[in-house]
Each structure stands twice: as C-alpha cells, then as structure tokens.
C-alpha positions as CSV (number, residue, x, y, z in Angstrom):
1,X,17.8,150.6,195.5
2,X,18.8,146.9,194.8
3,X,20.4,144.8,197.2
4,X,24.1,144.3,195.7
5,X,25.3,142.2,198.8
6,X,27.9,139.8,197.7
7,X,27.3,135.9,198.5
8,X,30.3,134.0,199.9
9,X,28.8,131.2,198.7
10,X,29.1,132.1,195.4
11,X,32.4,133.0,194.9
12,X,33.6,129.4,197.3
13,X,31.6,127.6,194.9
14,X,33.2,129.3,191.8
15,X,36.5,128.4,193.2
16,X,35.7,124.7,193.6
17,X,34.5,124.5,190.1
18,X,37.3,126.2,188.7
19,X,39.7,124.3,190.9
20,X,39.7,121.9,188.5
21,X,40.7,123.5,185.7
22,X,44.0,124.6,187.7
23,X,44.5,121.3,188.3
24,X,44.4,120.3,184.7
25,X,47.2,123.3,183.9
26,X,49.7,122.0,186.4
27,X,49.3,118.2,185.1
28,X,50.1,119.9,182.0
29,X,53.2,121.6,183.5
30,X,54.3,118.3,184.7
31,X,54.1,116.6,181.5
32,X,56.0,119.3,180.0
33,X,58.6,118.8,182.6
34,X,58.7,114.9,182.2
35,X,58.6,115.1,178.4
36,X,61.5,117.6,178.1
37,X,65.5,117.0,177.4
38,X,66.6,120.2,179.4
39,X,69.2,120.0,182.1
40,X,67.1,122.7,184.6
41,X,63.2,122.7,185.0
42,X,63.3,125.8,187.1
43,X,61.0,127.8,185.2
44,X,58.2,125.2,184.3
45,X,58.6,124.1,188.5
46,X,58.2,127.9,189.2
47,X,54.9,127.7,187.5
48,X,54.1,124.9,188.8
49,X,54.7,126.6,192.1
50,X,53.2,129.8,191.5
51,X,49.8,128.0,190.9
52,X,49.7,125.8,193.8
53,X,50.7,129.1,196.4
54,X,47.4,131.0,194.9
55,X,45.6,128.0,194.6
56,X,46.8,127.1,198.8
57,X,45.7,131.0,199.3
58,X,42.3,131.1,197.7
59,X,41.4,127.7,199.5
60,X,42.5,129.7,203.4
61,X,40.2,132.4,201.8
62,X,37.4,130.4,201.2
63,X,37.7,128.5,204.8
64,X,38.8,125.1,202.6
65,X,40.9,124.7,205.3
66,X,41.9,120.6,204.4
67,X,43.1,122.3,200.7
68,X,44.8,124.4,202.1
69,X,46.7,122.0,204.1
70,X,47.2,119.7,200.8
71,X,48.7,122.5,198.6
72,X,50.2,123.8,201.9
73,X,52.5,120.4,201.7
74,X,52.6,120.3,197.7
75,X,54.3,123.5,198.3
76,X,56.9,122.1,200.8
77,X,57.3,118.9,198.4
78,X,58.3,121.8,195.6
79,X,60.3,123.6,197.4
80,X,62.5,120.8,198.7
81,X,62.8,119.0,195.4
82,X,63.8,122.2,193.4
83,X,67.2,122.1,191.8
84,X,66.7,118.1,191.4
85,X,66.0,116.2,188.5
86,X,62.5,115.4,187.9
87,X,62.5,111.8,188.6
88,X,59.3,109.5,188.0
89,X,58.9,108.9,191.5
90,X,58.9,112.6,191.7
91,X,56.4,113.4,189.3
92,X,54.2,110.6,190.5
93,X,54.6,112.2,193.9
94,X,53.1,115.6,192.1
95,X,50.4,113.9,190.2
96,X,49.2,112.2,193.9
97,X,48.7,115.5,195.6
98,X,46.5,116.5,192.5
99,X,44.6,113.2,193.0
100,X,43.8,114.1,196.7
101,X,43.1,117.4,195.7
102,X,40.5,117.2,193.2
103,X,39.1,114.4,195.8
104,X,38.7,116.7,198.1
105,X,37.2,119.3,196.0
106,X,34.8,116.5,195.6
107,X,33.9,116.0,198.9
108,X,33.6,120.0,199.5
109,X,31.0,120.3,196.4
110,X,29.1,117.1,197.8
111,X,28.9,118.3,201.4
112,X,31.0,115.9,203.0
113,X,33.0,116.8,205.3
C-alpha cells in the first residue's frame, strides 16, 4: 500500500506561491475602484474584503502567523473606511499593506524569519 500521507509543507508553500496572485486581484480591485465614476464602491470593497478574510484565514492555517496579523489589520482598515469615498490616501493606504504583504511572503519563502 502507498504511503498517501499529506505534507504540510506542501500545501504552506503552495499558499505562498499563490499568495501572490491574490495579491495581484485585489490591486486590480483597487484600480477598478479608483478608476470608477460611481457614487458607492460597496461591492468592489466587498471583494476586496472577501479576499483578504480568506487570505488572513489560510495564513492562521498555515502558522504565517505575521500574515495573519497584516491582513488581520487590512481587514480593520476595510471595515472602518467602508461607506467612504475612496480617497488617494485611501487607496495608497490599501496598496501599502499589499507591499508589506508580498514582503513578507518573501521573507517566509526565503527562511527569514
């Protein structure tokens, strides 16, 4: 009988590398947001939300506890800001906790603690 154990490892490392690419969706729901003429954002900011909360849950899963914490507080910043116009200081504020996130994605593939 083979041995159909599942590696950890494995799927952690498949998050990190696909991390990314969740990344790259919600800068693309941002620019939607900051190229568009509507009055309410709530959907696209819903999106943007409902990414981050799996992406926050599958980083607890995986032990990347410091993710976590990052999309943990890009939640909050969502929450609070919902309703409000999406300002450029706003958006810059969205793009930033992307930044640290890939950055620590980084670290996590390299080791570094």
């Amino acid at each position: 009988m083979e041995n159909s154990q599942i590696d950890l490892e494995d799927f952690r490392l498949e998050y990190l590398d696909t991390l990314n690419e969740e990344i790259l969706k919600i800068e693309g729901e941002l620019l939607k947001l900051e190229s568009s003429k509507e009055a309410s954002h709530s959907n696209t900011l819903y999106e943007i939300f409902r990414i981050v909360h799996s992406l926050k849950g599958s980083a607890g899963s995986y032990e990347f506890y410091m993710l976590t914490t990052i999309f943990h507080q890009f939640e909050d910043f969502i929450n609070n800001h919902s309703g409000k116009p999406l300002t450029k200081e706003l958006s810059s504020t969205c793009f930033k906790f992307l930044d640290i996130a890939r950055e620590c994605a980084l670290d996590y593939k390299e080791g570094n603690s």
